[in-house]
N, C-alpha and C positions, 0 to 999 in steps of 0.2 A: 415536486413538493407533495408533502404527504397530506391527504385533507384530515384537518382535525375533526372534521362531522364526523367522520367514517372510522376512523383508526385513534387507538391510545397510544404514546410511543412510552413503551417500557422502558428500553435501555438503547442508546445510540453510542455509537464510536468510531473513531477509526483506528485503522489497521496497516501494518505496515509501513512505520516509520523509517525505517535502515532503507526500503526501497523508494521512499522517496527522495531523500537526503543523496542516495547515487544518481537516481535521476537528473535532479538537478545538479548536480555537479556535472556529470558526463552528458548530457544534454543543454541544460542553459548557461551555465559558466566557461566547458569547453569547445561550448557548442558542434558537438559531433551530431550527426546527420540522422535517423533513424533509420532512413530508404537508403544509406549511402552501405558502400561495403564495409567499411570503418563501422558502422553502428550495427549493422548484424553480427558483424563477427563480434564487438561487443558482449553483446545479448548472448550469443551464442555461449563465450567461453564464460564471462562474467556468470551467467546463466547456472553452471553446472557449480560454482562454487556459492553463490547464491541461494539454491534447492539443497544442496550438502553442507552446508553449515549455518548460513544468516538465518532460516527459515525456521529451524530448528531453535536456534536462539531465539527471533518474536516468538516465537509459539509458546517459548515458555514463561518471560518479560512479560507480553501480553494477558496472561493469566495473574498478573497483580499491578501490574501499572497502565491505567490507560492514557496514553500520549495525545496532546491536544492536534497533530496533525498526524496525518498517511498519507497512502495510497488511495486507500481505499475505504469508504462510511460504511460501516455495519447498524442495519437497526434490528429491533425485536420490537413491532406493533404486534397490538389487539385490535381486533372488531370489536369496534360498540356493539 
């Protein structure tokens, strides 16, 4: 948690929609294993299509829409 004494929060968000939205499907609804061979090799292949095309799509979606859930909170604090 960020202390409000100390820091302004500018802008906050998150990031990476598309990758959570797989997550949870291929991890809690088909529950595949992450340690298991099934779930690396996942990641693995998933992976490369993933970094060559989805990534490419947020990166540009993300410059006009911010989505109320991700992966991942981005902020932009100031020091008081």
């Amino acid at each position: 948690m960020v202390d409000s004494n100390l820091y302004n929060i500018k802008k906050i968000w998150y990031q990476d929609a598309i990758g959570m939205i797989g997550s949870f499907i291929f991890f809690k609804v088909k529950k595949v294993n992450l340690n298991s061979n099934k779930g690396i090799n996942l990641v693995n292949n998933q992976g490369i299509f993933y970094d060559k095309y989805l990534i490419p799509l947020e990166k540009f979606y993300e410059k006009f829409i911010n989505l109320p859930f991700g992966l991942s909170l981005t902020g932009i604090l100031e020091k008081k």
